[in-house]
N, C-alpha and C positions, 0 to 999 in steps of 0.2 A: 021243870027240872029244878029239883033244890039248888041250894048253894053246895052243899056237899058233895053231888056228883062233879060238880065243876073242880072241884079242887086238883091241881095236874103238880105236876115233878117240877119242881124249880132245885136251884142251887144258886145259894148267895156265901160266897169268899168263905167256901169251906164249910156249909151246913150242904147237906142232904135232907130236899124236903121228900116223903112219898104221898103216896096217893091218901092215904088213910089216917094222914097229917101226922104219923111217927116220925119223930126226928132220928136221924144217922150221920154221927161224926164221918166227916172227912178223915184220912190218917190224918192231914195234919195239923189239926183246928180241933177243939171242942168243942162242944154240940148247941146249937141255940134254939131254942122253938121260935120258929118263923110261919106264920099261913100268908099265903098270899092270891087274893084272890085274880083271875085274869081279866074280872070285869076294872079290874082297878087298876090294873099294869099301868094305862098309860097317865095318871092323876098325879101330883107333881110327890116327892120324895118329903117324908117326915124329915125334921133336923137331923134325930138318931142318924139317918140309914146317910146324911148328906157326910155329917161328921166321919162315919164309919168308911166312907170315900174316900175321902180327903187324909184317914190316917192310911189307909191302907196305899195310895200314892205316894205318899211321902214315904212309909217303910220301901217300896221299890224304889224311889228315887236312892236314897242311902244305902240300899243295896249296891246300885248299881257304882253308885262314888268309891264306896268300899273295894268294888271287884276292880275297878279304873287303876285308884291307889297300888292294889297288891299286882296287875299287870305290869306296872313304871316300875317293882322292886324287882320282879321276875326278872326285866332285861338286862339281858347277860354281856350287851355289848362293851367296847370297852368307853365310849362317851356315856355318860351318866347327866341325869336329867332329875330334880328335885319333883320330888308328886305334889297335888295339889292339895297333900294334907301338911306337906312342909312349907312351902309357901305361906298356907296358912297360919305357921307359926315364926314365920321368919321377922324379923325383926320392921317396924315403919315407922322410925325414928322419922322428921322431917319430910314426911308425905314418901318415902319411896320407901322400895321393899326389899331389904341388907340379905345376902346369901353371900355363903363362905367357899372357898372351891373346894374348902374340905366335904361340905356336900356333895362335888362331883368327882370325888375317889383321890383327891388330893392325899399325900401319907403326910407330909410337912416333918420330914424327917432329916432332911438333908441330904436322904442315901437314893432315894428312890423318882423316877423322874416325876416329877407329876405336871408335865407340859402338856399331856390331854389333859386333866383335870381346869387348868388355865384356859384353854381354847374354851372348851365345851361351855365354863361359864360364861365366860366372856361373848360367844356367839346366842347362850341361852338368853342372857340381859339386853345383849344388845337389840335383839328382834319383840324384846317386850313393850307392849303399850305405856306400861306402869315406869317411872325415873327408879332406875335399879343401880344397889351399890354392891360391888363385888370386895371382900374380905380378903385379906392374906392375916391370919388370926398372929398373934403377940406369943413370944417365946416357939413358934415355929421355923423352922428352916424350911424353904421348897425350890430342888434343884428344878431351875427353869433350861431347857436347850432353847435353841432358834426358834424364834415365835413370830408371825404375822399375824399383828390382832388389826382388822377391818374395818371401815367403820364406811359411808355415815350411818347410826344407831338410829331408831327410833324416837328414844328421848335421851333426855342426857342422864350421863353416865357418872359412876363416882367411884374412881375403883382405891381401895383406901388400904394402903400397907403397912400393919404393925405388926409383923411380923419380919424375919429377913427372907431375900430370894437373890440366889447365889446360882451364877454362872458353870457349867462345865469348865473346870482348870486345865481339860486337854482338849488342844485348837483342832486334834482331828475329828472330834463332835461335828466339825463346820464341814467337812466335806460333803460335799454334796446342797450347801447352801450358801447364801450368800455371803462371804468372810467379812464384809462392811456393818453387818448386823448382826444385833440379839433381839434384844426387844425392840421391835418396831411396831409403830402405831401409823397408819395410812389411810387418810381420807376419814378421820374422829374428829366430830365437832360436839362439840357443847361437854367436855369431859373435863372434873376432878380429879388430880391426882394427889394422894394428901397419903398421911398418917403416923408420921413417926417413926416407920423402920427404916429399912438398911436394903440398898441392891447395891449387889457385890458382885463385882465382873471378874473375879478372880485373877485378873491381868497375869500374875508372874509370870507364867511358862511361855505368855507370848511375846513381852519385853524380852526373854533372853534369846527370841528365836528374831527380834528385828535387827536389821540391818544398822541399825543406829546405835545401837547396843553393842555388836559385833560386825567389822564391815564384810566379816568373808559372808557371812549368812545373807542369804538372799531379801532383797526387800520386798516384803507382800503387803497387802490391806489387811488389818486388821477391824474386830469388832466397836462399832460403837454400843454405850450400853443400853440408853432409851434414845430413840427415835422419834421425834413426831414429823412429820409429812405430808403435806396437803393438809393440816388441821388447823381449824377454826377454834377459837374463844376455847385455848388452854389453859388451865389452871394448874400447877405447879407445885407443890410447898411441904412444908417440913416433913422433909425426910434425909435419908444419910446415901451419899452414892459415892461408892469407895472402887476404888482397885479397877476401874478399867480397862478392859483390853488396849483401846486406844482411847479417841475421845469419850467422855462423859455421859453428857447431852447433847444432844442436836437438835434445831429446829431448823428444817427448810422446807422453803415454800409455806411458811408457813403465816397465820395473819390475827391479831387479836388475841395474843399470850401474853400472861402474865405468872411469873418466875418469884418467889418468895422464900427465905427460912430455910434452903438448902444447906447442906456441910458435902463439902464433893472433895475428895481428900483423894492423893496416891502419891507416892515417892516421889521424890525430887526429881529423880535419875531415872525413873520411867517416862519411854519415849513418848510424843506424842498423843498425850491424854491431857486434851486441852479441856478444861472443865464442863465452861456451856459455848454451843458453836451457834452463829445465828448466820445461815446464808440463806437470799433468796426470800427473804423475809421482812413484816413490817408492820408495826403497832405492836413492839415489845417493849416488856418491863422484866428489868433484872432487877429486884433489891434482896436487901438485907441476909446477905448469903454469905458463906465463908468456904473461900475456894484457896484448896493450896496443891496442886497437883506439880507434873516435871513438862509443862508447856503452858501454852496461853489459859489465866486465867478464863477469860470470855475474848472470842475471836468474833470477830461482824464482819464480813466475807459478802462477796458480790450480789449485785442489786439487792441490798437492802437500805430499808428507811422507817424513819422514826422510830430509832429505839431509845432508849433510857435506862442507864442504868446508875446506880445509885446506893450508899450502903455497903460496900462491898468490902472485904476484907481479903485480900488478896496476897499470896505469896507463903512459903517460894512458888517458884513460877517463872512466865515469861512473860507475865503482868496484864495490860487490858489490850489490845490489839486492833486494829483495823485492819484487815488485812489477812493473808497476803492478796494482792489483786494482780489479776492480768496474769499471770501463769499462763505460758505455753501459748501468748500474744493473744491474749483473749482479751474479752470486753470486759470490763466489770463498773458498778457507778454504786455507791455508796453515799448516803446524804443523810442531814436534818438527824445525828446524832449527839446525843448529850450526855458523857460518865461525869456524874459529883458523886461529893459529900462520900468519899471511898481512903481506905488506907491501903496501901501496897508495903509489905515487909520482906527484907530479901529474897528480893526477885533479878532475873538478869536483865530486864529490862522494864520500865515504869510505865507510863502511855507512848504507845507505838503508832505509828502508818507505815504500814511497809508495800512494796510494791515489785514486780517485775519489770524486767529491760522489756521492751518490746510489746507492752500492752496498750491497751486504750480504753478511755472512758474517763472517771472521776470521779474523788474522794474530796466533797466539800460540805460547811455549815456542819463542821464537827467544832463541840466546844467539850474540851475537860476542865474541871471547877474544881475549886473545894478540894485538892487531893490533898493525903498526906504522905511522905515519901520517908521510909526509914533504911537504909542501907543499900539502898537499890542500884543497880548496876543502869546506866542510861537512863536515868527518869525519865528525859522529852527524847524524843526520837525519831525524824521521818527520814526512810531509807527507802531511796527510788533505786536504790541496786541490791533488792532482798536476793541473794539467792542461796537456796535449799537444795543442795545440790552436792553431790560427792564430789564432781570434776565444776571446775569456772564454769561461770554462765558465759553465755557469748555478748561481745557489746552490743546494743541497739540503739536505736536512735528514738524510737516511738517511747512514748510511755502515759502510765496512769496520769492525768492532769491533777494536782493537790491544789487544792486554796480555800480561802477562807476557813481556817481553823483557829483556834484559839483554845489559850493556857491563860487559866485564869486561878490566882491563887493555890498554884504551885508551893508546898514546902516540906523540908526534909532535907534528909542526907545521899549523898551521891555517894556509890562505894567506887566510881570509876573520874576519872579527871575532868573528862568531858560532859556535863549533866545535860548539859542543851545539845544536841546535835540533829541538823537539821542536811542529810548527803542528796541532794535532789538532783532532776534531769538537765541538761545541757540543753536538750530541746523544749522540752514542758517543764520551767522552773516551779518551782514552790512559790505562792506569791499572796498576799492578804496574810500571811501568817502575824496572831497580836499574841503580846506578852503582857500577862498584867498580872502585877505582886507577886513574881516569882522567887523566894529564897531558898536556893541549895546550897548547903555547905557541904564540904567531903565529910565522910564517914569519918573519919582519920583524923582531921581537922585542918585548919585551912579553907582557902579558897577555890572553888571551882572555877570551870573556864567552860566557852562555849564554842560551839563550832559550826559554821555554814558554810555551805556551798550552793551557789544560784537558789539562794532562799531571798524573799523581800518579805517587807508588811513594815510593822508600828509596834512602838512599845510603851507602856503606859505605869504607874509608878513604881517602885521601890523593884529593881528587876537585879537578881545574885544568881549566877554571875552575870553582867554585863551584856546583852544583848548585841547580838552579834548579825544581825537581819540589818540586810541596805532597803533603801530608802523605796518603798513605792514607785514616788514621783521619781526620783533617778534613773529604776529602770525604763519607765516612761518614756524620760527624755533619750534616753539611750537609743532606747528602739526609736523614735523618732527622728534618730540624727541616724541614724542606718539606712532610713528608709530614702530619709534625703541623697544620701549619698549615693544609695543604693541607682538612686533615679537618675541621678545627674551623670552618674558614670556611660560614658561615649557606648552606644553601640559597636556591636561587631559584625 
């Protein structure tokens, strides 16, 4: 049998061979002359025919990419998901890969809500292998509503605002959610927050609707603006955070933050928009920020520890705070705090402790350094009878324990008579309290004056006005000869 009866019907990627070795295009291919004998079939593949493989794979693979691609643009749902030909062009500045939420249907208009577009990236980056930074673009506005953005993330996050994002102005948006929140972030570690713009809580309409503002209207919780919560190793820093509903920032619970470059601004006379709130927290830094809102600059609030704060520009306001503790006889312990190197400008009141009747626990190894005081209403302050309250508090007997605290290089103007006041417990006096290089003068001129009550400690050079803390040892002895008498006194 020749070799020419053997010749049979093959087909190679679009040729037609026949019996009679006439070549016949495929419709969709051009024609090639190919013989192939079947004693040869199984003998290994010329380069050509391996080549001619391996293109012909690769055209199917980029088929297939292409059809993948135009399926992610088809869907019509309303969460929007970037395809993996955008990705591919998305920006890897610093090893991670930048997407905008105007990728996920953001309008950044101002008018239009684009609070899906926020989630959808945000859960998109977060479940990424790759460190992904999420965008709010520059000269955009994006009305954000109520947000729970999740976390722990897979890697760390960077979500970077130069652009603004601005609050619903009407509190009935909140119905149906939680009125304590806007932006909240829970259970986010290892996260960026950086850029330059602007979150704007829109505050007015809910100042005129608080009870503090007007007493007939009822008093409710308003929003804070950013949230963190159960978060680890936070990063912080330049940006603008204006007009809050109520507080600012908040971190609670929270552990390894760092705070930088802020401008956190709102009306004097808006309630309750204390700038940065740290409760329940520990291993913070607050610097170089400039807070002038209508309540506590930075509040540090129950069990927390070692914070720092520093740098700070503060006022008006109700200045740096401790406090308040023990509210509604509860526990609270506060320790191993240190504000320096800070200026406070009229404000109603300069470094605080304040405290409720009736709590327990303790506010010690607090030192304030370095400030600078310029018309400030009470620069030193500790009040073991805080109360915030429409009607008197009632008297009690228990309270926060204060000591070891220290004023160190104290100076400035007092806008009120009293610069030093120190109103403490009858039962848990104030006691280690040191003063060292204090000079207040009044605003006005003249000389200030100082005030205590069951306060002790030490005082250490050049102290204006006049130091007005009894003696350590004295209360020592005191209670010592109580206790004697206490003993010798006859049974009954």
């Amino acid at each position: 049998m020749t070799s020419l009866a053997l010749r049979q019907n093959y087909t190679c990627r679009g040729v037609f061979l026949d019996k009679t070795n006439q070549r016949t295009s495929s419709p969709s291919s051009s024609a090639v002359s190919v013989m192939v004998d079947p004693r040869r079939a199984g003998a290994r593949s010329s380069p050509g025919e391996t080549l001619s493989r391996f293109m012909s794979a690769a055209a199917i693979l980029l088929l297939l990419l292409l059809l993948f691609d135009a399926l992610l643009r088809i869907d019509a749902r309303p969460e929007y998901s970037p395809s993996p030909m955008q990705l591919l062009r998305s920006d890897h500045r610093d090893g991670k890969v930048a997407i905008s939420v105007d990728e996920f249907g953001a309008k950044g208009n101002g008018l239009d809500d684009d609070t899906a577009a926020f989630k959808s990236a945000w859960d998109y980056a977060c479940s990424s292998p790759i460190r992904m930074g999420i965008n709010f673009l520059a000269s955009n506005v994006y009305l954000i509503n109520p947000i729970y953005i999740g976390g722990p993330c897979i890697s760390k996050m960077i979500l970077t605002i130069s652009g603004t994002i601005i609050a619903p102005s009407d509190p009935e948006i909140w119905d149906g959610h939680d009125p304590r929140k806007w932006i909240y972030f829970h259970g986010v570690n290892e996260i960026v927050v950086r850029g330059g713009g602007t979150v704007n809580g829109m505050g007015h309409e809910w100042w005129s609707r608080s009870c503090k503002r007007n007493a007939t209207n009822p008093c409710r919780h308003a929003p804070t603006a950013i949230t963190f919560h159960r978060s680890k190793h936070v990063i912080l820093q330049d940006l603008n955070v204006f007009n809050s509903q109520q507080m600012h920032v908040a971190f609670t619970s929270c552990s390894h933050v760092r705070v930088s470059r802020l401008k956190v601004i709102a009306p004097a006379e808006s309630p309750n928009t204390d700038g940065i709130h740290i409760s329940e927290s520990r291993s913070i830094v607050v610097e170089g920020s400039i807070i002038s809102t209508g309540d506590d600059c930075i509040s540090i609030v129950g069990n927390s520890s070692n914070i720092q704060v520093k740098g700070i520009v503060c006022g008006p306001g109700h200045g740096i705070s401790i406090g308040s503790l023990g509210k509604s006889n509860s526990f609270s312990k506060v320790h191993h705090i240190l504000v320096e190197k800070s200026l406070i400008i009229n404000s109603e009141n300069g470094l605080r402790i304040k405290t409720w009747q009736g709590g327990s626990g303790y506010a010690r190894n607090i030192k304030f350094r370095n400030i600078q005081m310029s018309n400030v209403s009470n620069p030193i302050i500790i009040d073991q009878y805080y109360c915030d309250s429409l009607s008197p508090c009632e008297n009690q007997t228990s309270a926060v324990e204060v000591h070891d605290i220290a004023f160190v290089g104290i100076k400035g103007t007092s806008a009120t008579q009293n610069a030093i006041a120190f109103s403490c417990s009858d039962s848990a006096p104030c006691e280690k309290i040191l003063l060292t290089d204090i000079q207040l003068l009044l605003e006005s001129g003249g000389n200030a004056t100082a005030y205590c009550w069951k306060a002790s400690g030490s005082s250490s050079g050049l102290i204006t006005p006049p130091s007005c803390l009894s003696s350590g040892l004295f209360n020592l002895i005191k209670q010592k000869a109580n206790s004697i008498e206490g003993s010798s006194s006859p049974s009954r």
